[in-house]
N, C-alpha and C positions, 0 to 999 in steps of 0.2 A: 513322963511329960518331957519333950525335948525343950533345951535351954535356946531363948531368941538366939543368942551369939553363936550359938552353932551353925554353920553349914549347912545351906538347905543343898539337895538335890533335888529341882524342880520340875518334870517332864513333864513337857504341854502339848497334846495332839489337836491337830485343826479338821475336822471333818466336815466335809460339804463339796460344795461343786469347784465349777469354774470360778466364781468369785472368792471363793475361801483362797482357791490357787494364785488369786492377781491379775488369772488370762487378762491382757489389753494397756499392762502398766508396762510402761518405755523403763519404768525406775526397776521393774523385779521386783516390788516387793510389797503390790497390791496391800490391802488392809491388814493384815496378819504383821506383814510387817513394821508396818508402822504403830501400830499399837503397841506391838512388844518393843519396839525401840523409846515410844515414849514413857512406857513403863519400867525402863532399864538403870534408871539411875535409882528407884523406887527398890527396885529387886536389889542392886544392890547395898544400896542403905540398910537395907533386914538380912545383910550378910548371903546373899545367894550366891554373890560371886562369879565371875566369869564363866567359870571349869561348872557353876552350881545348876547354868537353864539349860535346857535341851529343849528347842522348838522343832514339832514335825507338822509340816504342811501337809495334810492326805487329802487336800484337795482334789477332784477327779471330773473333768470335765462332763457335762451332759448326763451327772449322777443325777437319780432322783434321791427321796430319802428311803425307799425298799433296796435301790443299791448301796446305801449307805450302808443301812443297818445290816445289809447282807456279809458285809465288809468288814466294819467295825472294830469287832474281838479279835480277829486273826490279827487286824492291821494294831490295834493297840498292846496285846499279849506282845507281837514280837517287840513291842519295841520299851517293855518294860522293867524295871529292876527292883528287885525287894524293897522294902525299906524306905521306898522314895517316895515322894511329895506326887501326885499322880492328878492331871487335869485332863480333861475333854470339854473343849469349845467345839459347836453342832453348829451348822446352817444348812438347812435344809428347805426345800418350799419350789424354787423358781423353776425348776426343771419340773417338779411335779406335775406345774399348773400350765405349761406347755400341753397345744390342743395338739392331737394326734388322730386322725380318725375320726373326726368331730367328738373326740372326749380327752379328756385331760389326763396325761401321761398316767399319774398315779391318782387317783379317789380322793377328793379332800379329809373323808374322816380312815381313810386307808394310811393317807400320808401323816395322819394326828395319831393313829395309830404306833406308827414307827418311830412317831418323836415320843413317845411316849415310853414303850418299849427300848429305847436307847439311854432314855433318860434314867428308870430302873434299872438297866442293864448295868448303866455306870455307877450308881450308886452301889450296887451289890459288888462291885469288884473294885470298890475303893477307890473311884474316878471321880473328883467334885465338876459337877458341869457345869457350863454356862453356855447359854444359848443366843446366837441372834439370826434377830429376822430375816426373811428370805430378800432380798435386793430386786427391787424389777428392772424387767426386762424395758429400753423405750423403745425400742419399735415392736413389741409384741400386742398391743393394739389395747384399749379400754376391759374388753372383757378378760384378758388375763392382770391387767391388773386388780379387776375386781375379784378376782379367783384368790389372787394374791394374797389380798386385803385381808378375805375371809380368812385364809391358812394364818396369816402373822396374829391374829385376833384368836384361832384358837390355839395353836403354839403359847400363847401369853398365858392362857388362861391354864394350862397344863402346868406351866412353870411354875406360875400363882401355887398351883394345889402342890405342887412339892418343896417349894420355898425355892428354884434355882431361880437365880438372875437371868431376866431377858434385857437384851436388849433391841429395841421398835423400832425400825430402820426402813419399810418397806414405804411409808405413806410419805415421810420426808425426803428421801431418797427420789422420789416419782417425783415429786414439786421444787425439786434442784436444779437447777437451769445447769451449772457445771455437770454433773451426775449427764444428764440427757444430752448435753450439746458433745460433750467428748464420745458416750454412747453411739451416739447418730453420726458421729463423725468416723467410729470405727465399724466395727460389725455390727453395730447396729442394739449390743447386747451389754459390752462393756467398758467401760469408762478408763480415760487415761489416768496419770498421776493426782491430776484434780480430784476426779469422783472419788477414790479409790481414801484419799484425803477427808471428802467428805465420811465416808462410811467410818472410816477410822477413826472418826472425833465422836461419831453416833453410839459406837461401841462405847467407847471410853466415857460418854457422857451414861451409859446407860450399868455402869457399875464395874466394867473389867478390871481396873486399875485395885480397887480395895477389894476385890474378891480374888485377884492374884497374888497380892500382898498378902494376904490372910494366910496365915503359917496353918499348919496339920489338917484343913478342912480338906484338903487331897490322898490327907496318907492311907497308902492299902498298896498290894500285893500286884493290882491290875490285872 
């Protein structure tokens, strides 16, 4: 059993779309980064140390979650190291529920599917995950948010049956006047500094903070 005052080496992979990436933050550093900055004084109190976090954004614009999961192990093997403390944070959903054709990118139980399958994925290779909802879209019109709705409610209930942490982000996110007014003022899809603020406190309220702090619940090989 590793001693708390020891050194952690903490590497955390961000996987999801265009929002896990930031697209539309003037700051660079969309939700991923601000949650790990507000979690930075925490990491270092439990000794993780400057030299101790590695954050990878694999954000991928207009990813669904079948391009995620297609992705995944190449993009998390390379960037792993024995012995270390190993995380995957997942967002997936918003791209799925995009209509194409008159049907929606990916299958909603296609796309529960692949959350699901990433979720065992990571557990078998020594990855603690944690997951958050899919972010909507505001000019994508009522019925992809209703699509939405559906994906982030069985996303939950997947987590439930494995014990990972979700964080619920899609329903409050829709009913944020900052979130949609910076949206509608950009492409229509994503929110400036504001939104990007909001989502970041929605994480954190929904457990990141103590499940990153949590020492060896990531250790494995990856």
């Amino acid at each position: 059993m590793s001693n708390d005052t020891e050194p952690r080496n903490l590497r955390i992979a961000f996987l999801g779309d265009s929002f896990t990436q930031g697209v539309g933050d003037p700051e660079f550093r969309g939700w991923v980064g601000r949650v790990m900055a507000d979690c930075w004084a925490d990491l270092a109190a439990g000794a993780a140390g400057p030299a101790g976090v590695t954050v990878f954004n694999l954000g991928v614009r207009r990813n669904t979650s079948a391009d995620v999961r297609a992705r995944c192990w190449s993009e998390t093997d390379a960037r792993a190291l024995p012995g270390a403390d190993h995380r995957l944070v997942l967002s997936v959903g918003s791209n799925d529920a995009v209509e194409e054709d008159g049907r929606p990118r990916v299958a909603p139980d296609a796309c529960l599917e692949n959350v699901a399958a990433l979720l065992d994925g990571a557990r078998e290779r020594g990855l603690a995950p944690f997951v958050v909802g899919p972010p909507p879209v505001a000019d994508a019109g009522a019925p992809h948010l209703a699509r939405l709705l559906g994906l982030a409610e069985g996303i939950a209930g997947i987590c439930a049956a494995r014990g990972v942490p979700f964080a619920d982000v899609t329903g409050e996110l829709a009913a944020d006047r900052t979130w949609t007014a910076e949206a509608l003022a950009g492409d229509g899809a994503h929110p400036g500094a504001g939104g990007y603020r909001r989502l970041a406190d929605l994480v954190l309220r929904g457990g990141f903070r103590e499940w990153l702090t949590e020492r060896g619940s990531g250790s494995g090989s990856a």
